[in-house]
C-alpha positions in Angstrom: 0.0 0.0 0.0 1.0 3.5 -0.6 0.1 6.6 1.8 0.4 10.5 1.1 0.7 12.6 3.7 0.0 16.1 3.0 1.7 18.3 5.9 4.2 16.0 7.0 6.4 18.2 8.6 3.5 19.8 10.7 2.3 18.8 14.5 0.6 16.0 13.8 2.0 14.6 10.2 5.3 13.7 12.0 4.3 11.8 14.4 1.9 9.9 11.3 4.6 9.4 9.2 6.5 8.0 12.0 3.4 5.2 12.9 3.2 4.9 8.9 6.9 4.0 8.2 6.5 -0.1 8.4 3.3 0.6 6.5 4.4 0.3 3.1 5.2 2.6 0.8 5.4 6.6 2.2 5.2 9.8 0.3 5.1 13.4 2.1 4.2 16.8 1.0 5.2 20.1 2.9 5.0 23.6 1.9 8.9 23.6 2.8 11.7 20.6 3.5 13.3 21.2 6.5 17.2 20.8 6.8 18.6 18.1 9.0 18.0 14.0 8.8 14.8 13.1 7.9 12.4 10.9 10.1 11.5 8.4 8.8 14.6 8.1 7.2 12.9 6.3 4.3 10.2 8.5 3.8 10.6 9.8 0.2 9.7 14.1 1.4 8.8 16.5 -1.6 7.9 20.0 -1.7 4.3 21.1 -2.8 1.9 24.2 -2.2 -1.3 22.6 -1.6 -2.6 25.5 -3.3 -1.7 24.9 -6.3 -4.2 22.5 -7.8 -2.3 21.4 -11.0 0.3 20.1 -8.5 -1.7 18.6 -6.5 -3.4 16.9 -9.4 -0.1 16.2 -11.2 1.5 14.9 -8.0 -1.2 12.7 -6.6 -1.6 11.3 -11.2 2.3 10.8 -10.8 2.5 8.5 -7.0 -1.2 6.8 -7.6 -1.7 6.3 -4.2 -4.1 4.3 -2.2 -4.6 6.6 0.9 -4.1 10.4 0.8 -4.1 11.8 4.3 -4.7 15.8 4.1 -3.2 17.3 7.5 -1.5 20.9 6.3 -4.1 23.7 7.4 -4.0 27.2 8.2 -4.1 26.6 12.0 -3.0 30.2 13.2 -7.0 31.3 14.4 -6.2 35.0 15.0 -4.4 35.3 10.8 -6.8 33.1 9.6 -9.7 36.0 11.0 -7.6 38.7 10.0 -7.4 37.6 6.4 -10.4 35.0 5.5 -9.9 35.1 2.5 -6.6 33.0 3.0 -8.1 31.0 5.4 -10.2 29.7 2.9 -7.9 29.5 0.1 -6.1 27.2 2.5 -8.8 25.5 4.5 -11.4 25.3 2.1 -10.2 25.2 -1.9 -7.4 23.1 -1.3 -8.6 20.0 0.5 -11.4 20.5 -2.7 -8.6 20.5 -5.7 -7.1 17.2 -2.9 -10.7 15.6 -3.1 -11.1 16.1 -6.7 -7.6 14.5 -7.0 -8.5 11.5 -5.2 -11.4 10.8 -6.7 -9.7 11.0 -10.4 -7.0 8.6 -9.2 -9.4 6.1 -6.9 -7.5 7.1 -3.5 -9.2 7.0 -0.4 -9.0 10.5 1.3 -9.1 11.1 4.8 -9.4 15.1 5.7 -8.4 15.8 8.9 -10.8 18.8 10.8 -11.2 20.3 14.0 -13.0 20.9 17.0 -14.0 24.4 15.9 -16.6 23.8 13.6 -18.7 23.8 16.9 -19.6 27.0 19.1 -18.9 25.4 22.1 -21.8 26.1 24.2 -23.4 22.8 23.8 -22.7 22.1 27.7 -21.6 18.3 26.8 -19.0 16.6 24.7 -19.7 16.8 20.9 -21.2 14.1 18.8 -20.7 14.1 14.9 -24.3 14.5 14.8 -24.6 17.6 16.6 -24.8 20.6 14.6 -21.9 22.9 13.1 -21.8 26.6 14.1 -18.3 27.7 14.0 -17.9 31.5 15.4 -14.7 32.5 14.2 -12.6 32.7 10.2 -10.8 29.7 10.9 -13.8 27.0 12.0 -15.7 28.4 8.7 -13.1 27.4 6.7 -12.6 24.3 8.4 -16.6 23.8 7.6 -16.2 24.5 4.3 -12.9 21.8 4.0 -15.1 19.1 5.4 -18.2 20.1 3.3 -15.3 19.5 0.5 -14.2 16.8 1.3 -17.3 14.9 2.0 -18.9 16.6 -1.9 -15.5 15.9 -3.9 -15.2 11.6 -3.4 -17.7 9.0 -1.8 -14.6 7.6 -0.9 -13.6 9.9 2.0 -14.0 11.1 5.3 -13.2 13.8 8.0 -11.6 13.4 11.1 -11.9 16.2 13.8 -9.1 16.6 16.1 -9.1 19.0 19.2 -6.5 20.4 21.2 -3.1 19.1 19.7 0.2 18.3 21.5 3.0 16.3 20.6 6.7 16.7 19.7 6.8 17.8 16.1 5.9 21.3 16.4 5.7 24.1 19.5 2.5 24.0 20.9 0.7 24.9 24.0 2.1 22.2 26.5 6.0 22.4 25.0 5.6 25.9 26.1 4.3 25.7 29.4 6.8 23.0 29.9 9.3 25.1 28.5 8.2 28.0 31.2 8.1 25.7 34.3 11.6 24.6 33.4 12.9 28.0 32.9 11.3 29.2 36.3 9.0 31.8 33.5 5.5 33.0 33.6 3.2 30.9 32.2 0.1 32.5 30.6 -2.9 30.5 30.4 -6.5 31.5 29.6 -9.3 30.2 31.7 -11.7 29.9 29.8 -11.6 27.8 27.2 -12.2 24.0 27.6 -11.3 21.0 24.9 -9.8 17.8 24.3 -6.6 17.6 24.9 -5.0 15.0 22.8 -1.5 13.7 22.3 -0.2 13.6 18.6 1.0 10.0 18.6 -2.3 8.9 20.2 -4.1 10.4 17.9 -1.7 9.0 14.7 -2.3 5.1 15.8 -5.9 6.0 15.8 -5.4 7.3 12.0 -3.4 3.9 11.2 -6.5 1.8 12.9 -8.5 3.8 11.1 -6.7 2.7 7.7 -6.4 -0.8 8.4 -10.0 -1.0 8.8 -10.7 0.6 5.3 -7.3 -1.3 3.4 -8.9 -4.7 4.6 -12.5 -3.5 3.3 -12.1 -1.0 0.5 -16.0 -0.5 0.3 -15.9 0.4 4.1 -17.3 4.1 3.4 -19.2 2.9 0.5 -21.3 0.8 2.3 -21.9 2.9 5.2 -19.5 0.3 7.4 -17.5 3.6 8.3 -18.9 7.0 8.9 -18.2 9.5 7.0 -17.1 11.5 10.0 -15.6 10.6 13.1 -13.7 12.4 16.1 -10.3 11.1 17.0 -9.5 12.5 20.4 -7.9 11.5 23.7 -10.8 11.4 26.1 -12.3 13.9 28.5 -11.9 17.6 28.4 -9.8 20.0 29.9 -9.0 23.9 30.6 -5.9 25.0 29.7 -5.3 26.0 33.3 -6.3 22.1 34.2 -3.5 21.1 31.9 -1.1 23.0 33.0 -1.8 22.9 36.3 -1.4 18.9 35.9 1.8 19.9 33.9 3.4 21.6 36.8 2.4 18.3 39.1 4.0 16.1 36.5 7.2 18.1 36.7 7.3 19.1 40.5 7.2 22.6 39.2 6.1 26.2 40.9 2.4 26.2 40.5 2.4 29.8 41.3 4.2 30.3 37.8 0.8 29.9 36.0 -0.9 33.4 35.0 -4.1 33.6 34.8 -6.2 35.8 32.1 -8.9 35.1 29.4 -9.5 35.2 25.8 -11.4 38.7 26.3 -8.3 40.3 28.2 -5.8 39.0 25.8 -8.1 41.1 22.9 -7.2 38.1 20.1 -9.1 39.0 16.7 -10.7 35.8 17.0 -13.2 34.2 19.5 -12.5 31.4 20.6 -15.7 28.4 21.4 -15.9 27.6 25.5 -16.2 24.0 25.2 -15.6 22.0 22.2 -14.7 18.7 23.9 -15.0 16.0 21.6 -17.3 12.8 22.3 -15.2 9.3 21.1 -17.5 7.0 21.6 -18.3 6.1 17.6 -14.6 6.1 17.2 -14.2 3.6 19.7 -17.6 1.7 18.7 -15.9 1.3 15.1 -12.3 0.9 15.3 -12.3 -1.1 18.6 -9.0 1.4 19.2 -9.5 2.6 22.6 -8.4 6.2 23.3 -7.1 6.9 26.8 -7.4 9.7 28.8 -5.7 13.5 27.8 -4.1 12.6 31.5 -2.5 9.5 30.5 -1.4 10.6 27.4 -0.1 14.0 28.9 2.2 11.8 31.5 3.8 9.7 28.3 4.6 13.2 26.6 6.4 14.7 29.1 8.5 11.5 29.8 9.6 12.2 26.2 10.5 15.8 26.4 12.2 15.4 29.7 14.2 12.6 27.8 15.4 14.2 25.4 
């Protein structure tokens, strides 16, 4: 089997293409190579704009592969409502021209989304069924990417992620880590509440996920997997919960955590108050259990304080 990873250099591509190396063939696209050695080492990296839709289509014609994975996204919230219109270009046209692409060629596409296609005032963890209301530039787009995805190939679905962490890329837990270790402030809103979820947690749920469909190619067809599904590790979390569990971990100065909110900080963007993911039909379908954000947050910082 061959798998294309679109944003493998990003957050969570890395730590797919790592789970994906014994998997078969391996093909990743990133806006940019970086410099350095390569992991996987076999992994054959190019470098495509995603944006460009004759590359796309020229690229995806030229490796014929049997999965495309689509991770890349304009993830900055506060650019992405500053300039929409690049939010969608990103967000939106591109996973369509990817679609298209996949359906031409007869790969199976999976998109990957977010948690902020909800509002987060639902007052429970989201189901797929429940209702899309994004409130900011960057969950429209996001909207529109799935809505692509879903229109483009029968052959594809959407998985919504929520609050990323892993080792690839800085994120919110490598810098509060970072600011415990250096005996810094560490800012953290209060209000805002997701699922925090561990990169490489969330990768072997991808790799489930495409062992299930590579041993039943009509999967989606058939209706034997939905169409969308939320890939998450398990409960929710404020920011101040995590790090507060961060400093814990580490034996750190509690007292470094600063308080504020979203409102204080005056972002362009809103951010939703709770867009906790349910897992449950994740679980139900892949049999992959996902463990708790705590759990997973323990195994993370083993690895950071490792290196």
């Amino acid at each position: 089997m061959k798998t294309l990873v679109i944003g493998a250099t990003g957050l969570l591509g890395q730590d797919l293409c790592k789970q994906l190396s014994g998997a078969g063939q391996l093909v990743g696209w990133a806006r940019r190579i970086p410099e350095g050695n390569r992991d996987p080492a076999h992994l054959l990296l190019e470098a495509l704009d995603m944006t460009d839709a004759d590359a796309v289509r020229r690229g995806i014609e030229r490796h014929k592969p049997d999965t495309v994975i689509l991770t890349a996204a304009a993830s900055d919230v506060d650019a992405c409502e500053k300039d929409p219109a690049m939010a969608r270009k990103i967000n939106g046209h591109a996973v369509h021209s990817v679609g298209s692409a996949c359906a031409a060629a007869g790969a199976f596409f999976v998109a990957v989304g977010t948690d902020y296609v909800f509002d987060g005032a639902a007052g429970k963890p989201y189901t797929e069924d429940d209702p899309t209301n994004p409130i900011n530039a960057y969950g429209q787009s996001k909207l529109e990417g799935e809505q692509f995805a879903l229109s483009s190939t029968a052959n594809s679905i959407v998985v919504r992620v929520s609050g990323l962490f892993g080792a690839g890329r800085a994120n919110f837990v490598s810098g509060a880590v970072n600011g415990f270790r250096n005996g810094t402030p560490v800012k953290v809103v209060t209000d805002q509440i997701n699922s925090p979820s561990y990169t490489a947690d969330v990768a072997g749920g991808m790799v489930r996920l495409l062992e299930i469909f590579n041993g039943d190619r009509e999967a989606v067809l058939k209706g034997r997997l939905p169409r969308i599904l939320h890939l998450a590790n398990s409960g929710g979390a404020s920011r101040l919960q995590v790090a507060r569990e961060i400093a814990r971990m580490l034996g750190a100065d509690e007292s470094l955590i600063e308080k504020t909110s979203w409102p204080l900080l005056n972002r362009p963007a809103k951010r939703p108050a709770d867009t906790t993911l349910s897992v449950g039909l994740f679980e139900k379908t892949t049999g992959f259990r996902m463990r708790g954000w705590k759990e997973a947050l323990q195994d993370f910082l083993q690895v950071l304080v490792s290196d």
